[in-house]
N, C-alpha and C positions, 0 to 999 in steps of 0.2 A: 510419435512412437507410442500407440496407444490411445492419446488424447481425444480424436477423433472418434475413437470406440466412447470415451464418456461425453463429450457433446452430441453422437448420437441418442446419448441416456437421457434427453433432454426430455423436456413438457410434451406429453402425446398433443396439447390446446395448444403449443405454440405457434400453429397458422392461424385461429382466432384470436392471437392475443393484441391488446390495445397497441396502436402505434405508439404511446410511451412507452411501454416494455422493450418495442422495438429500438429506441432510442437506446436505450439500457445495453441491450446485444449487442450494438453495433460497435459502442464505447466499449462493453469488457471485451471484445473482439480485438478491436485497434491498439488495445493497450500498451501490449509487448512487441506489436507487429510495426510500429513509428514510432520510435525515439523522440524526444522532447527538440531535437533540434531540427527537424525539419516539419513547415510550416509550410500555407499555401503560401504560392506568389499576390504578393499585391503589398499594400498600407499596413496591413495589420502585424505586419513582423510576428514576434512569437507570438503575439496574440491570435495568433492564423491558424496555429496547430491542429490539425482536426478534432482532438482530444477537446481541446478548453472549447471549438465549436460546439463540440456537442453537449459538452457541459453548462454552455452558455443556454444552448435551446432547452436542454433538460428545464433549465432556471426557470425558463418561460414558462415551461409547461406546468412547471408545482404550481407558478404565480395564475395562471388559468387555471387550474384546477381548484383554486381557493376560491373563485365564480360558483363555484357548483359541487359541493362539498356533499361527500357522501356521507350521510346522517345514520348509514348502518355501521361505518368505519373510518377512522380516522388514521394519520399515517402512527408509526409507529414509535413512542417515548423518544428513541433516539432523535425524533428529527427536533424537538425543543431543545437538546447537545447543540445540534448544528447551526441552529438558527441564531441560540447563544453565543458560539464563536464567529461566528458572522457578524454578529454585536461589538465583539468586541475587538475583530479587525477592521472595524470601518472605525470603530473608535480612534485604534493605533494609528488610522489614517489620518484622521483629522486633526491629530494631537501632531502629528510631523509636519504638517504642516503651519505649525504656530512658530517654526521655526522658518531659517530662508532656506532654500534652499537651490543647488543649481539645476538645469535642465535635465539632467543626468539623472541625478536622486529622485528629484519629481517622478521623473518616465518609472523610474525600477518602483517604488512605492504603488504608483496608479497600475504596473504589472502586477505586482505580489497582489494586488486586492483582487485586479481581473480574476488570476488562477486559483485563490481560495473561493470566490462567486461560482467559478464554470464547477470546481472540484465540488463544493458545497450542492449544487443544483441537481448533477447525478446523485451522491445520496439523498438528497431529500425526496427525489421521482424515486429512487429504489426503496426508500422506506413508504412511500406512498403506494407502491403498485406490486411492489414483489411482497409476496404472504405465505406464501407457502416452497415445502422444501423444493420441489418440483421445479418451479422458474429460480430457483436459486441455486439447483445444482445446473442445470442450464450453464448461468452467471461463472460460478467456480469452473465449470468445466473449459469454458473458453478462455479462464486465466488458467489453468493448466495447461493446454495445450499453447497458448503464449508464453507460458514458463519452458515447455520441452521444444520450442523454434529458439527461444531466445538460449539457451545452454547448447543447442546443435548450432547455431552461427557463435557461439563464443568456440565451442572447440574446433571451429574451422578457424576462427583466428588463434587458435593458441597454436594449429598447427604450420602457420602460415599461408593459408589459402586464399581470405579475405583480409581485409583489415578492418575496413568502415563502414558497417550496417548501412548506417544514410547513403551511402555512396553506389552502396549492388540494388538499394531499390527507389532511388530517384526515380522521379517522374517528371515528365516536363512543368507542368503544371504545381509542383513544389519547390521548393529551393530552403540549404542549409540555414537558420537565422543567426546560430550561435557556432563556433569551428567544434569540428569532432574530436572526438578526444583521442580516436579510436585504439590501436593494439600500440602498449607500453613494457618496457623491459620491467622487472622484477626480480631482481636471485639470479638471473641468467635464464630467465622463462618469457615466452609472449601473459602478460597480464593482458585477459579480455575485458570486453564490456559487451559483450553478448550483444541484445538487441535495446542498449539501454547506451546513455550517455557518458557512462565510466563503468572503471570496475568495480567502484567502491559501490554506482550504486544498484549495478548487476550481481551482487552477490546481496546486498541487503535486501531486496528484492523477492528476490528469488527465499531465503529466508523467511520473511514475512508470507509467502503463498503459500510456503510447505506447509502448513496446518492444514489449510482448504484441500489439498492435494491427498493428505494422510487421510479425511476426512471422507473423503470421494473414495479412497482405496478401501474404506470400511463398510461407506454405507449408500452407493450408488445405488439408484436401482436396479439394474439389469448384471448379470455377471459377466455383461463386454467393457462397462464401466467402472466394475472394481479389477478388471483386468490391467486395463489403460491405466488407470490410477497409480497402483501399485509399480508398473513400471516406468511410467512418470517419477514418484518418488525415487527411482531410483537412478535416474536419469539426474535430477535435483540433485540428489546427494555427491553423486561423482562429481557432476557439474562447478558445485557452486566453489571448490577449492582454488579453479585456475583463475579466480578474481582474485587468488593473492591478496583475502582483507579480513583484517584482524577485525571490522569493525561488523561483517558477514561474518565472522564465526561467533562472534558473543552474540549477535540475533539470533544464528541459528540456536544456539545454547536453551537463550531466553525462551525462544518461541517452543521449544522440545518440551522445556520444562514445565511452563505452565499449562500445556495441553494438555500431560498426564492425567491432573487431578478428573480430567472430565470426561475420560475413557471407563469403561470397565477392565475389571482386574487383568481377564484374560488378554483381552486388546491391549493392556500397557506392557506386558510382555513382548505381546506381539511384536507392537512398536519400536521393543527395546533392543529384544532379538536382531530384530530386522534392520533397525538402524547400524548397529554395531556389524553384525556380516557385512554391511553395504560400507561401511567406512575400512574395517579388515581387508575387504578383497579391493578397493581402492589403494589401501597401503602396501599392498601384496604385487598389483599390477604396474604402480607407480609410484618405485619409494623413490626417487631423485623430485618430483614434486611433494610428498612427504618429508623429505628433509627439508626441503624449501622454504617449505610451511611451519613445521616446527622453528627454524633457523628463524622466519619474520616474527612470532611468537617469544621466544626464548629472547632473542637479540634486541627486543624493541626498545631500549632507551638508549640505541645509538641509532636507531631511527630518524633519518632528517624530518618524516609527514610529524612524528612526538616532536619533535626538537621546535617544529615551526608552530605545533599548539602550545606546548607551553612559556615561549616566550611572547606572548600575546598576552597573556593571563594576567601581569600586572595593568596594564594599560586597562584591561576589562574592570578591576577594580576599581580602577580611577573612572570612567566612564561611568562605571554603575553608581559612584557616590555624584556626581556632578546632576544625574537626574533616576534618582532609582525606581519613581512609582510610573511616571509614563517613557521611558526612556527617553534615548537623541534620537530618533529618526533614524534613516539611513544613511545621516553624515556620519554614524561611528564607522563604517569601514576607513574612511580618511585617516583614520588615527593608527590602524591595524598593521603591522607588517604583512602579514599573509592573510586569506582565506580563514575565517574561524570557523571552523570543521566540527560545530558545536551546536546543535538548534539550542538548544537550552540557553547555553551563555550567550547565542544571538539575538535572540529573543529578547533576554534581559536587561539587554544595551540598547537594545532599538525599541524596544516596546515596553520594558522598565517591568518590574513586577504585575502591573494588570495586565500582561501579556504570556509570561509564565504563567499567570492565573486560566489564562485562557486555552493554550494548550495542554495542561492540563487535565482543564474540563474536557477536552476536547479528548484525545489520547485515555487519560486515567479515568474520565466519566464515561467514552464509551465501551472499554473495557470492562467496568464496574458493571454496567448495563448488561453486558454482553455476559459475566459470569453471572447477574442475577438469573437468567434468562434463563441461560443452560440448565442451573440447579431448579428449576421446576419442573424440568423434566425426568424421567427416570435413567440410572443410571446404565447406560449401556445403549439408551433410547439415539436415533439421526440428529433431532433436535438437540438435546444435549451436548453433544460432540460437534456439529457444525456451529452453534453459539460457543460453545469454548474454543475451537480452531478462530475462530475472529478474536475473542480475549487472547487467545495467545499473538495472534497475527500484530494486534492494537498496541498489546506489549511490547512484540519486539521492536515495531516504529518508537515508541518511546527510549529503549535500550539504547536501538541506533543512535537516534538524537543527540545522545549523547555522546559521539566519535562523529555523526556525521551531518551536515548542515542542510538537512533532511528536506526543507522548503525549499531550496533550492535549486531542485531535479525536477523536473513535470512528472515523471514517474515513480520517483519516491511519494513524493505531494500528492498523488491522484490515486495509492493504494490503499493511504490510510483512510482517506471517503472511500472509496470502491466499498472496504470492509465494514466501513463504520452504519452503511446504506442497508447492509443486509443483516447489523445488529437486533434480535426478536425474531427475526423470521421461523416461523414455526409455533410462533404462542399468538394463540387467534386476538386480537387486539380488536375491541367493540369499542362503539364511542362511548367517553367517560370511563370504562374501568375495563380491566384485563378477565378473561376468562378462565377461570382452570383449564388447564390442559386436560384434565380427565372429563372436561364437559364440552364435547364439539355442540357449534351452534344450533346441529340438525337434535342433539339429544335437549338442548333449550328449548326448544320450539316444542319437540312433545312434550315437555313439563310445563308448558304454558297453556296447553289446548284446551 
């Protein structure tokens, strides 16, 4: 609905561009389009996903491209973020291991490192090879158009048409590794999971992209792409309510509010305007889901999903004092009643404080990066506003984390690299030091002649 008009707005070079970029396409393409639970057939179970494939190859391809290192350009500050929490999840690796552990634990530990390696590899090839706004609106364009598939198959399960994303585009040649979750009761409504593996993380999701999407509505090239855009956004915004989650409305919140600062005056109105009509006429056309949503809201501490986090909580304390700087490994779920629906406090049990340390850096340093980035630009400038839609995006992944067990989902996991990849894009990056934005390389080269 649209989206197609702004992946038309893409790179005019996109037929000369490097087979890495191409890699890069393929991934923001598949994103929303395969769910984390279906995998190719064979040995590799979830490790099979086409996604963590191609994040796997990406990997390869930064490690050959460190053969032959371009001496005009190097990738962009973000990627020494990434490299660092890569440090410091091989660390957590090796630290769980000084424990026993059973066949079980081992497998899920040597997963969680595969999927931050494949996730980590796409953004390092996107900070290496995408530089300018052009292959980056590309990039966001196909996660909009992934965002407006995945809210058009959720409200076909809200209204009972489908149920199971995995299930209407199986292929022989794939198969489920993990069970679906698919369409669940809420209030007396279908809770969806669009084209995602729940609801919780189809509405965080979806969240996290609206910046890129607001972003695209502002400052697309072409006015087919701020068409699409615009109505994408609004597509999003109806959408993301019938995930029925409390933990997708305080992202959406998050990510609204810190993108402001990095609009111009008129455009935050715009925004403000436009958001508010779009949720008005949503509550205008469907207030029995309006009450719904209020009712989940207002009513939450008789909530069984509250009820099952906070009786875990003490157990978390005890865990945390038993090893708090490198945590237990993955035998602390053994101790857990439920599911801890917490990156943060999961983190802190399994990976002990040098692990908060690390997501962290990872989360609050590439946001940090991403608002320094923006404010070298001028205000109202593409630049500006696409580095601050990733600082809001990077935000809201952090928010989440805390309601939702964020590392967990291949497509929660694989947004905050997607976003974290195209942190700087727009501030010409030279080897050794950064350029002014007000000096492109072509106006260097006549001051050097």
């Amino acid at each position: 609905m649209g989206a197609p008009g702004i992946v038309a707005d893409a790179d005019v070079d996109s037929a000369r561009a490097p087979a890495p970029y191409g890699v890069l396409v393929v991934a923001y393409a598949l994103f929303f389009v395969l769910p984390g639970e279906l995998a190719f057939v064979g040995p590799l179970r979830s490790n099979g996903t086409p996604l963590r494939l191609l994040g796997l190859m990406a990997f390869l391809l930064v490690l050959a491209g460190f053969l032959r290192v371009d001496e005009r350009r190097w990738p962009r500050p973000v990627a020494a973020i990434l490299v660092v929490f890569l440090a410091f999840t091989l660390f957590a690796w090796g630290t769980a291991h000084l424990r026993s552990l059973s066949d079980v634990e081992s497998a899920q530990i040597d997963r969680s490192v595969l999927i931050v390696v494949s996730a980590t590899g796409l953004a390092l090839l996107a900070a290496s090879v995408v530089h300018d706004l052009r292959r980056a609106h590309v990039l966001a364009g196909l996660l909009t158009a992934g965002a407006v598939l995945s809210v058009t198959v959720g409200a076909l399960q809200f209204v009972g048409i489908i149920n199971t994303w995995a299930d209407v585009i199986g292929l022989p040649f794939m198969t489920t590794v993990v069970p679906s979750m698919g369409v669940v009761g809420r209030l007396g409504f279908n809770r969806v999971a669009g084209t995602t593996a729940s609801p919780l993380e189809y509405s965080v999701v979806l969240a996290i992209v609206l910046p890129l999407i607001i972003h695209l509505a502002l400052h697309a090239a072409s006015r087919a792409g701020r068409i699409g855009a615009r109505a994408s956004v609004v597509v999003v915004l109806l959408g993301l309510p019938i995930g029925f989650s409390r933990s997708g409305l305080v992202t959406l919140l998050v990510v609204l509010i810190v993108m402001l600062p990095f609009l111009g005056r008129a455009q935050r109105w715009t925004l403000g305007v436009a958001s508010a009509t779009i949720v008005l006429a949503g509550f205008a056309a469907a207030p029995d889901i309006t009450r719904g949503f209020v009712e989940l809201v207002v009513n939450s501490e008789s909530d069984n999903s509250i009820e099952g986090r906070l009786v875990d909580y003490p157990t978390v304390l005890r865990l945390f004092g038993e090893s708090p700087w490198i945590g237990n490994g993955p035998r602390f779920a053994r101790d857990l009643s439920s599911v801890l629906d917490n990156q943060w406090l999961g983190t802190l049990v399994q990976d002990g404080v040098v692990g908060v340390l690390g997501l962290i850096l990872l989360l609050g340093g590439g946001a940090a990066l991403a608002a320094w980035s923006a404010r070298r630009h001028p205000r109202s400038s593409p630049e500006r506003s696409f580095n601050g839609a990733l600082c809001a995006g990077l935000l809201g992944v952090a928010a989440a984390a805390g309601t939702f067990d964020v590392l967990s989902f291949q497509q929660a996991t694989f947004i905050a690299f997607l976003l974290l990849g195209l942190v700087g894009v727009g501030q010409p990056w030279r080897r050794g030091e950064p350029l002014s934005p007000a000096r492109s390389p072509a106006r260097q080269r006549t001051g050097s002649s």
